[in-house]
N, C-alpha and C positions, 0 to 999 in steps of 0.2 A: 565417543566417535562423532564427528561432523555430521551434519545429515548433507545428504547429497544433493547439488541442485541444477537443472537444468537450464543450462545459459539459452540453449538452443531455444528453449522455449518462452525464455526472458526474467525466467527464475531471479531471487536475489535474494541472499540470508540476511536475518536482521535476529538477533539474539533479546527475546523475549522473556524476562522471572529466567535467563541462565540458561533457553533450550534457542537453538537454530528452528525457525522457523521462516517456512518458505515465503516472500511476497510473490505475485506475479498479476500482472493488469491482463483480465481478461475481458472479455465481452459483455459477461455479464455483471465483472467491477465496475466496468465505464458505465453500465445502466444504472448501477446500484447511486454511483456518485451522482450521475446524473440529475438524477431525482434527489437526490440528499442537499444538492445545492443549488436547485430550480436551476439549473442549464438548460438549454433550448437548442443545444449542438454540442459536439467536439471542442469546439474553437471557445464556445462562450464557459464551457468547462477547464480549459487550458488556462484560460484567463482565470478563472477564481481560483485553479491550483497555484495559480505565481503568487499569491496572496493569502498561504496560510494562518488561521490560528494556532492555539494549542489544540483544543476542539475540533479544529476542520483535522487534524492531522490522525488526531485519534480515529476519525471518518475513517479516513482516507484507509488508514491501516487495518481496520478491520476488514474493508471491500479487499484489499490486496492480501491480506493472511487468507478470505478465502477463496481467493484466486488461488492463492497458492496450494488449496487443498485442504485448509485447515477453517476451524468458526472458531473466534476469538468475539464476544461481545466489545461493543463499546464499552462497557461497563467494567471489564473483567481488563482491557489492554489500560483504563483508567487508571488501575490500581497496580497493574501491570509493572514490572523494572525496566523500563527502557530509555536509555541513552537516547536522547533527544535531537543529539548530532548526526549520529548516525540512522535514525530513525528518517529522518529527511533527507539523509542521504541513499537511505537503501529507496527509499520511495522516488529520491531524481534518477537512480541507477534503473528500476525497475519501468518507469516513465519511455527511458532515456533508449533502455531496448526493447520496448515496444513500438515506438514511434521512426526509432533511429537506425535502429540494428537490423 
């Protein structure tokens, strides 16, 4: 069964080792990035996100797995199965209704 995700709240599945697991940018992912990539704002964070590595992205995806509810270490999404395409894609998608939607 899919796990169910809520768009209203900016939800967006990304399938991690074969399970759906929720991203969502919250509050406290924007602070966690924050500090993960010396930002000094919103803006100057928005700007390093347009410039990921493979590393920044693994970042990225842990703060958004636990947005989404769930704790995924960097360690554990490194060794992780996931689709690289779509991994940047669920993170522009989850970005994209937080800011847009």
């Amino acid at each position: 069964m899919r796990d169910v995700c809520n768009t209203a709240r900016g939800e967006v599945l990304l399938a991690i080792d074969g399970r759906e697991m929720r991203l969502c940018v919250t509050l406290g992912a924007l602070a966690e990035l924050e500090g993960a990539f010396d930002a000094g704002s919103l803006s100057e964070l928005g700007e390093r996100l347009a410039h990921l590595t493979a590393n920044d992205l693994i970042t990225v995806l842990a703060a958004l797995v636990a947005g989404g509810g769930d704790a995924m270490s960097a360690r554990a999404l490194a060794a992780a199965r996931i689709d690289p395409k779509a991994a940047a894609e669920a993170i522009a998608q989850a970005f994209s209704a937080a800011f847009d939607g």
